[in-house]
GUMI-187666 format. One line per field, with one value per atom (N, C-alpha, C, O): residue in three letters; residue number from 1; x, y, z; atom name. Coordinates in steps of 0.001 Angstrom, whole numbers. Layout:
<recs>
aa: ALA; ... .
i: NUM; ... .
px: X; ... .
py: Y; ... .
pz: Z; ... .
at: CA; ... .
</recs>
This chain:
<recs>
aa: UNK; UNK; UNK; UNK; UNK; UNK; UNK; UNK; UNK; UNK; UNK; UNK; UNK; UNK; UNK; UNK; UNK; UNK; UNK; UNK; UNK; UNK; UNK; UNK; UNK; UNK; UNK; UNK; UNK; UNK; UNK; UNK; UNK; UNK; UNK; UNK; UNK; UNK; UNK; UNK; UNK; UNK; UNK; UNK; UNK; UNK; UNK; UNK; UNK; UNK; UNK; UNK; UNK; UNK; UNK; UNK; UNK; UNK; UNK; UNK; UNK; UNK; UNK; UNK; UNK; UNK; UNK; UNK; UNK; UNK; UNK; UNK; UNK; UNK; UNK; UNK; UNK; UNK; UNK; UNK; UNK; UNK; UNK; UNK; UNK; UNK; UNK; UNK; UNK; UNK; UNK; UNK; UNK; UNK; UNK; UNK; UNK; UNK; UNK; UNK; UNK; UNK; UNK; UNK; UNK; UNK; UNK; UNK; UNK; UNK; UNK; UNK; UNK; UNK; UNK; UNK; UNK; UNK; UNK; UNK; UNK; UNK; UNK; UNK; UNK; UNK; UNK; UNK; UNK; UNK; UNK; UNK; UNK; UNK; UNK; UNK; UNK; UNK; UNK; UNK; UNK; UNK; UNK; UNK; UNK; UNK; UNK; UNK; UNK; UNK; UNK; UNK; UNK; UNK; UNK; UNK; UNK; UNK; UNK; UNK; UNK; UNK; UNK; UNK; UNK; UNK; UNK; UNK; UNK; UNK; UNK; UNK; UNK; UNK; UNK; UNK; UNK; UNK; UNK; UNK; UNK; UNK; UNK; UNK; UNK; UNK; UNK; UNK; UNK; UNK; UNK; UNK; UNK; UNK; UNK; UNK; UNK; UNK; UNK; UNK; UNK; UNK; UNK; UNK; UNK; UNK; UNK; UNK; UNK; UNK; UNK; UNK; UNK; UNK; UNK; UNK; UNK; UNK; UNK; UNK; UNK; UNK; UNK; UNK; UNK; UNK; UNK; UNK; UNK; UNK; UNK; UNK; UNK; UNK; UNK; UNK; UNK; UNK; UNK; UNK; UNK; UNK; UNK; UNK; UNK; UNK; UNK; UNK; UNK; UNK; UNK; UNK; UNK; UNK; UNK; UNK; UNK; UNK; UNK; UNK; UNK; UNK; UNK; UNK; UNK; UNK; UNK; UNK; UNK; UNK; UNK; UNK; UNK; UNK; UNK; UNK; UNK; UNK; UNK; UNK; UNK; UNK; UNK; UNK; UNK; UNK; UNK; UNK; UNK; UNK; UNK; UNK; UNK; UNK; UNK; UNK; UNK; UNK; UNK; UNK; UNK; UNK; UNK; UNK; UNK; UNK; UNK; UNK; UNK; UNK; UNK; UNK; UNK; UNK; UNK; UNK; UNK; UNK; UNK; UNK; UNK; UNK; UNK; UNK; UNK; UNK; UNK; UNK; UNK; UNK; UNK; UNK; UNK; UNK; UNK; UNK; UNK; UNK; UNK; UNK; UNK; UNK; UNK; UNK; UNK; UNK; UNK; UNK; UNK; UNK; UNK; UNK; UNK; UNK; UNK; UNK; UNK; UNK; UNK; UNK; UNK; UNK; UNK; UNK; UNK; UNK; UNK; UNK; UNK; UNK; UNK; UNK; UNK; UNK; UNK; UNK; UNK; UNK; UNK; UNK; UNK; UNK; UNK; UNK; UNK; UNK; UNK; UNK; UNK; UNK; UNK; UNK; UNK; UNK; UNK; UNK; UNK; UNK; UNK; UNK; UNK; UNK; UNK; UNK; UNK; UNK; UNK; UNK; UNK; UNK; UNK; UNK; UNK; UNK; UNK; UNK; UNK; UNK; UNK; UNK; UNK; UNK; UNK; UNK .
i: 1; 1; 1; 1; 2; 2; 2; 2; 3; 3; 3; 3; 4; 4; 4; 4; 5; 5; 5; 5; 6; 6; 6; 6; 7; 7; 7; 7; 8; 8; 8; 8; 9; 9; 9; 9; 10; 10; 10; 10; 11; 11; 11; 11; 12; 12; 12; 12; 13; 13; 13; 13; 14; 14; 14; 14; 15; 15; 15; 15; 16; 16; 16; 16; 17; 17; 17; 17; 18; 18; 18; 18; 19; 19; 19; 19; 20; 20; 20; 20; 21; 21; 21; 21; 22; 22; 22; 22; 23; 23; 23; 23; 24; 24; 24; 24; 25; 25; 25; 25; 26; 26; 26; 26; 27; 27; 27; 27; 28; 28; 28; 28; 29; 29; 29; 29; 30; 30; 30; 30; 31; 31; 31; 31; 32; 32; 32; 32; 33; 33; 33; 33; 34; 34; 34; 34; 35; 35; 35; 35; 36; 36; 36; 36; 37; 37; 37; 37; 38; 38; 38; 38; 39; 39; 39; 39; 40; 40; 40; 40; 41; 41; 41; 41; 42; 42; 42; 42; 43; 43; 43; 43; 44; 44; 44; 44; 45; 45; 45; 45; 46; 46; 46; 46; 47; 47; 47; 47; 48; 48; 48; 48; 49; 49; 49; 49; 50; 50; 50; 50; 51; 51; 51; 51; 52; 52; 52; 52; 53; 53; 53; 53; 54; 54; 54; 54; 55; 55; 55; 55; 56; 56; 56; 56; 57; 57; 57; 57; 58; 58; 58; 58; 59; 59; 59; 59; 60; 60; 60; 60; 61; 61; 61; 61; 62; 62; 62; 62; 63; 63; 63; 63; 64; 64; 64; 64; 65; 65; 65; 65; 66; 66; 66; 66; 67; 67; 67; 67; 68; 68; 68; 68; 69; 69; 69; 69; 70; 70; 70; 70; 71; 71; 71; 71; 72; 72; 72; 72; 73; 73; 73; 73; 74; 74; 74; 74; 75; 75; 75; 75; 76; 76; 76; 76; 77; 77; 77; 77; 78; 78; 78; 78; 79; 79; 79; 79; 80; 80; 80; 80; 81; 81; 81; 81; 82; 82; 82; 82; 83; 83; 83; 83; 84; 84; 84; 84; 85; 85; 85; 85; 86; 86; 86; 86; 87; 87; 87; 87; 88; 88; 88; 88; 89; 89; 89; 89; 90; 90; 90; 90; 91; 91; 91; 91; 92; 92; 92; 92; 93; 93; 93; 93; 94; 94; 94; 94; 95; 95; 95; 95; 96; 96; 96; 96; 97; 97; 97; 97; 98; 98; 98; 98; 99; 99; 99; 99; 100; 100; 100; 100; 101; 101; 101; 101; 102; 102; 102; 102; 103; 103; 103; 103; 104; 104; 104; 104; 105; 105; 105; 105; 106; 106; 106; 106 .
px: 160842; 159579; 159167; 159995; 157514; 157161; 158084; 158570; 158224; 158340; 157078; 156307; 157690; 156672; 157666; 158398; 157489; 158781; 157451; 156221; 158167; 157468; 158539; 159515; 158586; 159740; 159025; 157860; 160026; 159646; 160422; 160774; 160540; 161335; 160549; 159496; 161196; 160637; 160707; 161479; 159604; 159568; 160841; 161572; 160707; 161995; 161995; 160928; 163181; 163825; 165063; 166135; 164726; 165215; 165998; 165373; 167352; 168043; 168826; 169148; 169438; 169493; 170481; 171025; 170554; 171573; 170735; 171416; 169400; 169345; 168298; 167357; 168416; 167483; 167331; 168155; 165968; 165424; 164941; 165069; 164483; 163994; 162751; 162086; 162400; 161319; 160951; 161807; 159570; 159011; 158117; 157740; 157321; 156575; 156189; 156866; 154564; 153828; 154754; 155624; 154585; 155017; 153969; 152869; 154119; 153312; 154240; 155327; 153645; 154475; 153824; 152644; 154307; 153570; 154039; 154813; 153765; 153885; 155478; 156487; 155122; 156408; 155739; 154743; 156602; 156614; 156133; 155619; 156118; 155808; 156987; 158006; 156996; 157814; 157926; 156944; 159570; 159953; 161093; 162124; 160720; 162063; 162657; 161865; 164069; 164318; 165677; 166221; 165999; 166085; 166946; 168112; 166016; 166581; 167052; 166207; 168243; 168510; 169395; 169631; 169801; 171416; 172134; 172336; 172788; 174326; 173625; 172418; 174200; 173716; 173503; 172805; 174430; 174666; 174302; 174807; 173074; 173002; 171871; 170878; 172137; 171570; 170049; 170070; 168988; 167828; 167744; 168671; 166171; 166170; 165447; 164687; 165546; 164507; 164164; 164898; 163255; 162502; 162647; 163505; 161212; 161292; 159054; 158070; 159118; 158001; 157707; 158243; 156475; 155786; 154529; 153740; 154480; 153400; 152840; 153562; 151493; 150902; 151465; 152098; 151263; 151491; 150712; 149632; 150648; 149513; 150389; 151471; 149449; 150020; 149041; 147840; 149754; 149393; 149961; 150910; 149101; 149518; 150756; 151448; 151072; 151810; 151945; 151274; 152380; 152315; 151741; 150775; 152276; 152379; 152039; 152012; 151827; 152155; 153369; 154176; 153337; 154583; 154704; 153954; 155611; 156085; 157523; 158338; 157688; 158856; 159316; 158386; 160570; 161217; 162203; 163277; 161706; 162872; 163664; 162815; 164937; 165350; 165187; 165513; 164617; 164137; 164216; 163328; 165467; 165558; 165950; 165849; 166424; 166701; 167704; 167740; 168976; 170031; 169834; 170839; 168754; 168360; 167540; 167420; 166908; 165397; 166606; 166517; 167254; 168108; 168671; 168443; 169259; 169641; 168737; 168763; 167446; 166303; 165742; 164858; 165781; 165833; 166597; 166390; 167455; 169243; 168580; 168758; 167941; 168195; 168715; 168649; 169453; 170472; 169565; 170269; 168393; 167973; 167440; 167849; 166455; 165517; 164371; 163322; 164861; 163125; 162399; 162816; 161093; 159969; 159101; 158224; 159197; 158233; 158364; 159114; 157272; 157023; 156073; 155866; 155706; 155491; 153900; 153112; 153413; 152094; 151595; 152007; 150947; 150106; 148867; 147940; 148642; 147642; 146637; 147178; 144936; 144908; 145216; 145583; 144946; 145453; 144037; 143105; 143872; 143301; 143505; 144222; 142952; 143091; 142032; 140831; 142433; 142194; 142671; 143538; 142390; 143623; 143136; 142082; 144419; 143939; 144226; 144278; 144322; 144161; 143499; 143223; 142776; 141939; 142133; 141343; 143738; 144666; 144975; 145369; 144786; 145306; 146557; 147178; 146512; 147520; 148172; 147284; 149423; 149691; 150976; 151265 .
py: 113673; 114014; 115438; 116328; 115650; 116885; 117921; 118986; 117364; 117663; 117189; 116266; 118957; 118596; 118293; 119091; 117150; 116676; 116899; 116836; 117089; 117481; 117163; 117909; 116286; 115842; 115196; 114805; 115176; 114267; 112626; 111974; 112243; 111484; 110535; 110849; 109767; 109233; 110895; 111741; 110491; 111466; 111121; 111842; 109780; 109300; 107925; 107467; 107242; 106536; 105532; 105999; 104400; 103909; 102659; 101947; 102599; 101612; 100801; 101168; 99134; 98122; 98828; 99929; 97629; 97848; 98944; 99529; 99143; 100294; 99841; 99110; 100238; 99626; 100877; 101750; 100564; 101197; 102932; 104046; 102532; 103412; 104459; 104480; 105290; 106374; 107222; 107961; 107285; 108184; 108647; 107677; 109744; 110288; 111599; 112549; 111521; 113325; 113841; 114679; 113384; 113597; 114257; 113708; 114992; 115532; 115126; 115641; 114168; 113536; 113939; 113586; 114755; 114942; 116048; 116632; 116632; 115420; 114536; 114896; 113529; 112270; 110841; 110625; 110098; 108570; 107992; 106890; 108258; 108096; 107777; 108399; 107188; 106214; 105079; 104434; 104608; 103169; 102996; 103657; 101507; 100787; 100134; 99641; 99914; 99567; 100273; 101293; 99809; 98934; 97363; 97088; 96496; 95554; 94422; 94286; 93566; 92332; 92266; 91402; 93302; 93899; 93055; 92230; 92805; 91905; 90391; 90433; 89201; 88371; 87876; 86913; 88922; 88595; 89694; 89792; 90778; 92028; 91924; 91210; 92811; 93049; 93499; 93837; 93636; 94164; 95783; 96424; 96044; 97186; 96490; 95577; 96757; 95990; 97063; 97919; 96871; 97777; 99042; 99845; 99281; 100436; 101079; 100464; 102050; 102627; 103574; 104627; 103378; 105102; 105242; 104341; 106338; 106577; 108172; 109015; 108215; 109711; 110437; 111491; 109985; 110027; 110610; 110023; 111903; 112124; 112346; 112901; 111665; 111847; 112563; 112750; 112898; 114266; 114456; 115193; 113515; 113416; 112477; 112693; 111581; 110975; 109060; 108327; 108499; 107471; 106458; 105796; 106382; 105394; 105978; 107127; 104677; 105245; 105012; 105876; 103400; 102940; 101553; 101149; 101343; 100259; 99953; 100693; 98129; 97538; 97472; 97252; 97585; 97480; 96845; 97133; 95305; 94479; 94139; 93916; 93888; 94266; 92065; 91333; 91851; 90574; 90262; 89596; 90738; 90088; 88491; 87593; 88625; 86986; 86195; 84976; 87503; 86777; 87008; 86741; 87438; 86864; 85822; 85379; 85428; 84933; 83305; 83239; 82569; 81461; 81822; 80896; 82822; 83172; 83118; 82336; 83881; 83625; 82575; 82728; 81044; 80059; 79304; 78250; 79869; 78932; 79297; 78394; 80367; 80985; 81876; 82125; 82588; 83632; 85248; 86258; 85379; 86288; 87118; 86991; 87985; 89198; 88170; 87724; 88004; 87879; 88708; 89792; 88405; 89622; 89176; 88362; 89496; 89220; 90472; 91428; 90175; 90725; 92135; 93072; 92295; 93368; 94345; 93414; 94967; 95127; 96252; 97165; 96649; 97838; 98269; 97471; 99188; 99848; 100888; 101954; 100978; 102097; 103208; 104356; 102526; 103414; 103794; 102999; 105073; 105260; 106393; 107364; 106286; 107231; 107294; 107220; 107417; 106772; 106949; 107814; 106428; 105700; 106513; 107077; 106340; 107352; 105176; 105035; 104266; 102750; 102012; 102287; 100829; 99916; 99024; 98314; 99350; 98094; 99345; 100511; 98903; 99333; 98598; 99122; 97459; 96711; 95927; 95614; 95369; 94681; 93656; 92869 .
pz: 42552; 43181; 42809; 42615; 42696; 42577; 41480; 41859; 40002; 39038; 37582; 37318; 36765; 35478; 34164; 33578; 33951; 32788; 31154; 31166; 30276; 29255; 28148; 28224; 27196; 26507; 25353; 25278; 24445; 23018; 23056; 22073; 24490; 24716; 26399; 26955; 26676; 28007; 29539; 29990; 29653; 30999; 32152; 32830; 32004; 33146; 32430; 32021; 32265; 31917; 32789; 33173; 32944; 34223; 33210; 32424; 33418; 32886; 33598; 34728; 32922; 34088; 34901; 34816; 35897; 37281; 38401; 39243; 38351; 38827; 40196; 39885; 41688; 41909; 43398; 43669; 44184; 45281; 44718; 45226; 43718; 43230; 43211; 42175; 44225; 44134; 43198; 42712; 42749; 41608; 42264; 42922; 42623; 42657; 42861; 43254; 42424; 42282; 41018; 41255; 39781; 38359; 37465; 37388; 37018; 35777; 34546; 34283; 33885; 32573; 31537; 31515; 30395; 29225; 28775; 29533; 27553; 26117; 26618; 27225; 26127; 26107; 25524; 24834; 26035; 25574; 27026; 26830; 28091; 29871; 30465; 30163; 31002; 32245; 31586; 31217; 31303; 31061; 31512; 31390; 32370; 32414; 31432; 30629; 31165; 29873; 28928; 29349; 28019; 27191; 27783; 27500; 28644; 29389; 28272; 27387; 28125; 27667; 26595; 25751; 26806; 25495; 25842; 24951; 27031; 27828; 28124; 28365; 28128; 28692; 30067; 30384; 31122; 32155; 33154; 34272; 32476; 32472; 33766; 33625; 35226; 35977; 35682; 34499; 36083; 35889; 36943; 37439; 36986; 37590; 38840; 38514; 40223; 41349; 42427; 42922; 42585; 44024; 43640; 44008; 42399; 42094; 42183; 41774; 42675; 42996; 42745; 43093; 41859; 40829; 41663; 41949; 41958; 42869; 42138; 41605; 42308; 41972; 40427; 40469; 39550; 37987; 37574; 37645; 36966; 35965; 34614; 34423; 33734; 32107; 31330; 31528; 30473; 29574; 28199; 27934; 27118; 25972; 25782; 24787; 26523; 26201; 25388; 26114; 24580; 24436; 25016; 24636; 25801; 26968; 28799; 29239; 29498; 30522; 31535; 31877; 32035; 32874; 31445; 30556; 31766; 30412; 30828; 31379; 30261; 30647; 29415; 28640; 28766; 27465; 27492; 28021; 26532; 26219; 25224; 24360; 24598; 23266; 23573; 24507; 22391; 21816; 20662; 20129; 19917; 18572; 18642; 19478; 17380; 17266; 17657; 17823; 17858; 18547; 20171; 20830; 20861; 22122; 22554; 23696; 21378; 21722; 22599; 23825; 22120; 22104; 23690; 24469; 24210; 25630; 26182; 27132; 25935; 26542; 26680; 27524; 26114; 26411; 27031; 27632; 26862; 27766; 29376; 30194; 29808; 30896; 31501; 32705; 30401; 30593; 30317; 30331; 30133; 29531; 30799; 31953; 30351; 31581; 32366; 31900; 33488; 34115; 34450; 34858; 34361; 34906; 35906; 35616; 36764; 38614; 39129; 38934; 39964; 41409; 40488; 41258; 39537; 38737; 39470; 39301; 39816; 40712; 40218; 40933; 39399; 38991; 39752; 39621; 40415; 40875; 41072; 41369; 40992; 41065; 39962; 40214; 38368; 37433; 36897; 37017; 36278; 35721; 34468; 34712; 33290; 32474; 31221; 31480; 29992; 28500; 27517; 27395; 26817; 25414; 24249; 23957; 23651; 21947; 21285; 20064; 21891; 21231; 21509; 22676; 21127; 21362; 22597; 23219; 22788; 23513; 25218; 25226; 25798; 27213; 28491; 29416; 28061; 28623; 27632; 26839; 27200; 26435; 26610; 25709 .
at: N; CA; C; O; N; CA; C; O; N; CA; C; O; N; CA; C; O; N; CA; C; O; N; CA; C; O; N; CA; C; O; N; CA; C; O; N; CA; C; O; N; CA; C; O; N; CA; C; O; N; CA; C; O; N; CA; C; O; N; CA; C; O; N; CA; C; O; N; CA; C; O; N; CA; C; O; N; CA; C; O; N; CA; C; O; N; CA; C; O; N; CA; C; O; N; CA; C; O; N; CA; C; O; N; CA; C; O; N; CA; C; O; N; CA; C; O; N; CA; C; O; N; CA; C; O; N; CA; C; O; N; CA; C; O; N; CA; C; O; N; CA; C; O; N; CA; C; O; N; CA; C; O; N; CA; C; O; N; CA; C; O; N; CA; C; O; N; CA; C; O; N; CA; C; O; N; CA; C; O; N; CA; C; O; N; CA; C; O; N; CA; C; O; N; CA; C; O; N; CA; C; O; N; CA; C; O; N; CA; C; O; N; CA; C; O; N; CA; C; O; N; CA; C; O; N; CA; C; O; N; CA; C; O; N; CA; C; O; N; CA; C; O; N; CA; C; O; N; CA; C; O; N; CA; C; O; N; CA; C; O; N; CA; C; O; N; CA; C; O; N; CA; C; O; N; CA; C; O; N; CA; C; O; N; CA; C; O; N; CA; C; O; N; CA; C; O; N; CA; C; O; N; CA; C; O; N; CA; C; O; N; CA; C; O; N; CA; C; O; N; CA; C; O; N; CA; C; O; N; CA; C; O; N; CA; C; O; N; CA; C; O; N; CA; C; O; N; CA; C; O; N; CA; C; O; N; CA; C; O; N; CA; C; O; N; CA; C; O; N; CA; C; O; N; CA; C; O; N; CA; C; O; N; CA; C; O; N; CA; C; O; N; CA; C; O; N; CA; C; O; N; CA; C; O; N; CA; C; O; N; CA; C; O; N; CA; C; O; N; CA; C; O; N; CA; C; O; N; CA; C; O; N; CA; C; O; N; CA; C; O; N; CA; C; O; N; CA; C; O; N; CA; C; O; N; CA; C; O; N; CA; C; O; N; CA; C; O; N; CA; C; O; N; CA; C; O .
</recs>
């Protein structure tokens, strides 16, 4: 809370197993933003849950909040078995900014 992160790297970086998580009143920038992630390395690999970004301002950075999944080819097959990352309950709000890209959500 009530920090200015400034990095050539993620502002905050949230990896699996991690959960009840508070973010807020951040000044993020220069960076890559806020990501959860690199989720789906292990097959049996916990996720991140009950996590809350509140009051964000970004500042030159990539991105803003973003989920990151590793999806090559020797997952795509787990990810069909059932064994892979699910994604729910996900709720974005209340954002505003603008893009140096054509694309804003993806």
């Amino acid at each position: 809370m009530n920090s200015h992160i400034g990095i050539e790297d993620d502002c905050i970086s949230i990896g699996p197993e991690n959960s009840n998580l508070w973010i807020e009143d951040i000044a993020c920038g220069p960076s890559h933003g806020i990501s959860i992630g690199s989720l789906g390395w292990e097959p049996q690999e916990h996720g991140v849950q009950n996590m809350t970004v509140k009051t964000v301002t970004y500042n030159g950075t990539e991105n803003g909040v973003r989920v990151k999944i590793k999806l090559g080819q020797d997952r795509a097959v787990a990810l069909l078995e059932g064994s892979g990352v699910k994604i729910r309950d996900i709720m974005y709000e209340d954002i505003h900014g603008t893009l140096a890209t054509e694309v804003a959500v993806n």
